[in-house]
N, C-alpha and C positions, 0 to 999 in steps of 0.2 A: 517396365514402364514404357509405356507409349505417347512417347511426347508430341505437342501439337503445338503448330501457328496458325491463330485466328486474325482476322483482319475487323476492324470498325470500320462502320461503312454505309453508319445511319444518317437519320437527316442534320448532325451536326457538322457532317463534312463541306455540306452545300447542295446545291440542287441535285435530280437527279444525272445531269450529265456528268457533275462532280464524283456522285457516287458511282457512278459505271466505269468510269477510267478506272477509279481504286477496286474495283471488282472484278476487272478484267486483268489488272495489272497483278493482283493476288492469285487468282485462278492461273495463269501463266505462269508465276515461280512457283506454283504446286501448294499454297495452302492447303490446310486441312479444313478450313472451315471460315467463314465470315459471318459479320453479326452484323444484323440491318433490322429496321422498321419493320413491323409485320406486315405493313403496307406492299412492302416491297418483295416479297418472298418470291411471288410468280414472276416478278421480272428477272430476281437472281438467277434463276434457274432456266430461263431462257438464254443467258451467260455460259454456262457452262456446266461441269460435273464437278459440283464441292459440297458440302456439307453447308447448311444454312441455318443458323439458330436466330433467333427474334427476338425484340424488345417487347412484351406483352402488350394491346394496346388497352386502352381502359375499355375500348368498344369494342366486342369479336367481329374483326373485318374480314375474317377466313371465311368461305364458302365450304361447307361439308363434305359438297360432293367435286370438288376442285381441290383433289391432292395435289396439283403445281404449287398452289396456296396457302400449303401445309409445309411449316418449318418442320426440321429435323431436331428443336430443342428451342422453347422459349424461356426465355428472364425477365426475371422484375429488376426492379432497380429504376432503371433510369422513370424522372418524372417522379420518382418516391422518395422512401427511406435512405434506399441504395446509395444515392447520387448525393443527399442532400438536398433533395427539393422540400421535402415533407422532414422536420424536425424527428430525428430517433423517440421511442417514446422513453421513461426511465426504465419501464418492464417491458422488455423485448416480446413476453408473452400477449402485450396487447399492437406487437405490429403485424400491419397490413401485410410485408413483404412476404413475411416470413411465414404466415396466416395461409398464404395462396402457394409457399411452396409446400406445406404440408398438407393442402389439400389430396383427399383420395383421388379425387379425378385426374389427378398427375398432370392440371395445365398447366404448370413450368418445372423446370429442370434445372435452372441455374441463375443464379445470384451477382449480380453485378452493384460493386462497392467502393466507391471513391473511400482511403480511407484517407478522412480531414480531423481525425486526431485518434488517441486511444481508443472511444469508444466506438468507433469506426470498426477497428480492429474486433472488438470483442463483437460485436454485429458482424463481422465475417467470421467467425468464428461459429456462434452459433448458424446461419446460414449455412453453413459448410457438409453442419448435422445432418440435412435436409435435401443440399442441394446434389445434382450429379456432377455440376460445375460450379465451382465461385471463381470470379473475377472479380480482381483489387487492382485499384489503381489508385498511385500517391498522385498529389498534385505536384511535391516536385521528388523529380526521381530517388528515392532511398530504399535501400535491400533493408533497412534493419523491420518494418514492417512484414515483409515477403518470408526473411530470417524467421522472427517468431510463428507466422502460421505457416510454415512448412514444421516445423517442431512441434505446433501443437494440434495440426491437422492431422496430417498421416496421412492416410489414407481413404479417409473419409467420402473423400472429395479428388473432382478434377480440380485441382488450383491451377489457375491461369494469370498470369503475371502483365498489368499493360506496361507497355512500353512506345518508344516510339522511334529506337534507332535500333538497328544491328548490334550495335553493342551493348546496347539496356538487354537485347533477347538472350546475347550470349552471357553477362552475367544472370539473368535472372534463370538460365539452365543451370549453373553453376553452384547458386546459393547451397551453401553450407554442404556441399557435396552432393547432394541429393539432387537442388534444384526444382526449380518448378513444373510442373506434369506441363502447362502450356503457355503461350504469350499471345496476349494481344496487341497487334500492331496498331498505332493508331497515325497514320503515315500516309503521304501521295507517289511519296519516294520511290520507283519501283524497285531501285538500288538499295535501299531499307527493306522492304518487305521479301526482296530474295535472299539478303544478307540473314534477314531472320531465319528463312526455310536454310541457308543453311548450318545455320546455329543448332538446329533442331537435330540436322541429321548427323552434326560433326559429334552431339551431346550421346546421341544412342550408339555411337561407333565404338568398338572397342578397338583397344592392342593390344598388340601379341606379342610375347617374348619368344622372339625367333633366338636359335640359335647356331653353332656351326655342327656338324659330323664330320668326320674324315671317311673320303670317301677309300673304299676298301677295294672296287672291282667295277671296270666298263667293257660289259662285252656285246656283241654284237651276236642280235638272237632271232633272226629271220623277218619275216613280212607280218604283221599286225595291222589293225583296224584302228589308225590314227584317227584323234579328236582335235579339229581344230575350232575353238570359242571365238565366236566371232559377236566381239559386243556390242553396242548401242552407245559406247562411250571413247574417247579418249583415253589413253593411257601414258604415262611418263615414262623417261629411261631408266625410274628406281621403282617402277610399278611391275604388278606380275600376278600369278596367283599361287595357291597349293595345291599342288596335288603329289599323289603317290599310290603306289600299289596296297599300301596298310593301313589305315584310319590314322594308326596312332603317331606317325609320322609321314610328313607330306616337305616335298619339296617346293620349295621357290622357284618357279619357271618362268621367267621374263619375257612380255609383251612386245611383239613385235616390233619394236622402236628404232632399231638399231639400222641403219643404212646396209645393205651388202651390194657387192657386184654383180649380184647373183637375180636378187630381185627386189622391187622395192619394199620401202618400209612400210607394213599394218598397224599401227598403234592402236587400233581396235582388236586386238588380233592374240592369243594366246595358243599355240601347238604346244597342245598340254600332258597326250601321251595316248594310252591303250585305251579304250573301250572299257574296261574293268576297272579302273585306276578309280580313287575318290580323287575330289573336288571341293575346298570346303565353302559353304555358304555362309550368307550374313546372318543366320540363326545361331550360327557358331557348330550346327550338323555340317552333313556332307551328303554329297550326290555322286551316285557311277555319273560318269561322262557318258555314257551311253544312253543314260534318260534324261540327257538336258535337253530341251527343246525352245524354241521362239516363244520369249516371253517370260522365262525363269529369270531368277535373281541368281549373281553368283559374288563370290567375295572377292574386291580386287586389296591389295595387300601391296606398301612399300617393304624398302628394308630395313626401316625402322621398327615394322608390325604395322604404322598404322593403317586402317580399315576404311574402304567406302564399299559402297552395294555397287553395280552393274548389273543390266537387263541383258541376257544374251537376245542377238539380232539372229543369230541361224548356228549351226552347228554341222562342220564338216567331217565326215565321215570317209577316210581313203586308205586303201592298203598302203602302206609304209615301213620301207627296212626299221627296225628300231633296235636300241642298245636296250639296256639292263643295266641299270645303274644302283648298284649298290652300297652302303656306307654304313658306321656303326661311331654309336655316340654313349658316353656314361649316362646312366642312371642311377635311382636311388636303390635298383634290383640290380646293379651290375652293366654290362655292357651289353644295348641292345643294337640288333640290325634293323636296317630299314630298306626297302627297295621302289622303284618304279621301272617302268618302260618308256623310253622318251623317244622320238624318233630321231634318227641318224641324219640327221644334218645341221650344216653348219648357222643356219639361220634362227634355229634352235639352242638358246642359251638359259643355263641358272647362272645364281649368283653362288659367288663364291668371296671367302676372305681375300680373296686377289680382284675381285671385281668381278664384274662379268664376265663371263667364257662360258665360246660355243661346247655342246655336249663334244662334238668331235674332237676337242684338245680337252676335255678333263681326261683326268688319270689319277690312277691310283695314288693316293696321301694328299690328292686336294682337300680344301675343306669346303663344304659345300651346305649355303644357309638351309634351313629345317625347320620346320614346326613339330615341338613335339608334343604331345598330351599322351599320358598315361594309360587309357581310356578302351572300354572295349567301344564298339557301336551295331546296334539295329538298329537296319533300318536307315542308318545314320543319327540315328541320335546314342548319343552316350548311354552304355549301362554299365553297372557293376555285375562282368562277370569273367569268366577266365574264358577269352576266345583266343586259338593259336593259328596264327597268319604266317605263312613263310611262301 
């Protein structure tokens, strides 16, 4: 699932300078998408690079030959059925709304739905049939609506959840485990509307049950083609990422963080190992370090497991003495080994049951944190089949 925050940000917010702060202010924490007047299409897009969906108007104000003018998904609703302007009829088969999202000519896409009691509900419902997106909004905030059509939607549909605080976004990802596919923010707040984008991204993150190995063997193995990640983000001193010589188990390698005498702190910064070694990414695959380049996604990882993405900024590439660090952990086949190549220095730290420590003071019966999966990989992505790495 690929979840989304949309922002409102039609003529009920207030004029248009009203609307361009909140369009600007959303475009800036990263929405995925804003929903305005159709009027308004070619000025959003003069704003910036987002996705733009529209309230249909009853007039076609769109220019044919003026794709700036052309939304990227329009809705019904608002001014009808949707909203409660226009009374539901008793046979949903004689509404307007629902009429025009089922039209062949595909001019809208998505259903927007104040729900102002049960029959609300079951009009989102059937909409849902039809639409590529529904959006519901309570008048006052309640999940037990959102509850039922995530249960009896599915799939159907992008269901889109309004809300209008950070915390309305973070529960309505949440509901009943599953959660809503999106939210719509209805907010000036800019503190609201990035709080939402990050509800969004904390919602698609997974964790990881790291665990410990003991380590068996550090030896020192000549001059290699060291990877140093140089990201696009900050990093904590319990941040880091994975990597290893083996898919199926990857070391914790901690982020530059740490003050030395030597040189300063990078907290953009991971010396992560060989050239060969995997890396894993936010797909939950992996990558050589050697085909990362400016611009890739890579996984940054606490020592809890939990997950954010990072954009690598550049990727350093330098002969470097390195160790060999080897360690071996039970499994459900017995005891397996795992290894990587780290570089030899002291600035260069995993974590371990004792905390952090530079690779130059591990030694043999540390334990040293791990990621394991079972798993063979092409390619980097997982398969089921017997590949042997040593």
């Amino acid at each position: 699932m690929t979840r989304t925050v949309w922002v409102k940000a039609d003529g009920a917010v207030g004029d248009w300078e009203a609307r361009k702060r909140r369009i600007t202010a959303a475009i800036e924490a990263g929405v995925d998408w804003v929903l305005v007047d159709e009027a308004d299409v070619a000025r959003v897009r003069e704003l910036g690079d987002v996705n733009v969906a529209a309230f249909l108007a009853d007039a076609d104000v769109v220019d044919g030959d003026d794709e700036q003018a052309e939304a990227d998904a329009y809705f019904v609703g608002k001014g009808g059925e949707g909203d409660g302007t226009i009374d539901l009829p008793e046979d949903f088969s004689g509404s307007a709304d629902l009429t025009t999202l089922r039209r062949r000519d595909d001019r809208a896409q998505g259903a927007y739905v104040r729900v102002l009691g049960t029959e609300y509900e079951a009009f989102a419902e059937e909409a849902a049939e039809a639409a590529d997106f529904t959006v519901i909004v309570g008048e006052d905030w309640s999940i037990i609506p959102l509850e039922n059509l995530i249960a009896r939607v599915g799939e159907e549909t992008h269901l889109i959840a309004g809300a209008t605080t950070a915390a309305e976004a973070r529960t309505a990802f949440e509901t009943l485990e599953i959660g809503a596919d999106g939210v719509l923010i209805d907010s000036d707040s800019p503190d609201e509307i990035r709080g939402a984008v990050e509800a969004r991204d904390a919602a698609d993150r997974e964790t990881l049950e790291l665990r410990y190995a003991e380590v068996t063997a550090v030896e020192a193995t000549g001059m290699a083609d060291r990877v140093c990640i140089d990201t696009g983000s900050l990093m904590d001193d319990a941040e880091g990422m994975l990597v290893g010589s083996m898919s199926r188990g990857l070391f914790f390698v901690h982020a530059e963080t740490a003050e030395s005498p030597y040189v300063e702190s990078r907290p953009f910064r991971v010396n992560a190992g060989a050239v060969h070694a995997y890396v894993r990414n936010p797909d939950g695959g992996t990558n050589y370090l050697a085909e990362l380049s400016s611009g890739d996604e890579v996984q940054v990882v606490d020592t809890e497991g939990h997950t954010r993405e990072a954009i690598v900024g550049r990727v350093k590439i330098e002969k470097r003495p390195m160790f060999r660090v080897q360690a071996e952990l039970e499994t459900d086949d017995g005891v397996d080994r795992i290894e990587t190549l780290i570089q030899n220095a002291e600035t260069v730290k995993v974590a371990t049951s004792e905390g952090r420590k530079a690779v130059t003071d591990l030694e043999a019966g540390d334990e040293a944190l791990v990621y394991y999966e079972d798993v063979a990989r092409h390619f980097g992505e997982a398969v089921e089949e017997s590949i042997i790495e040593k």
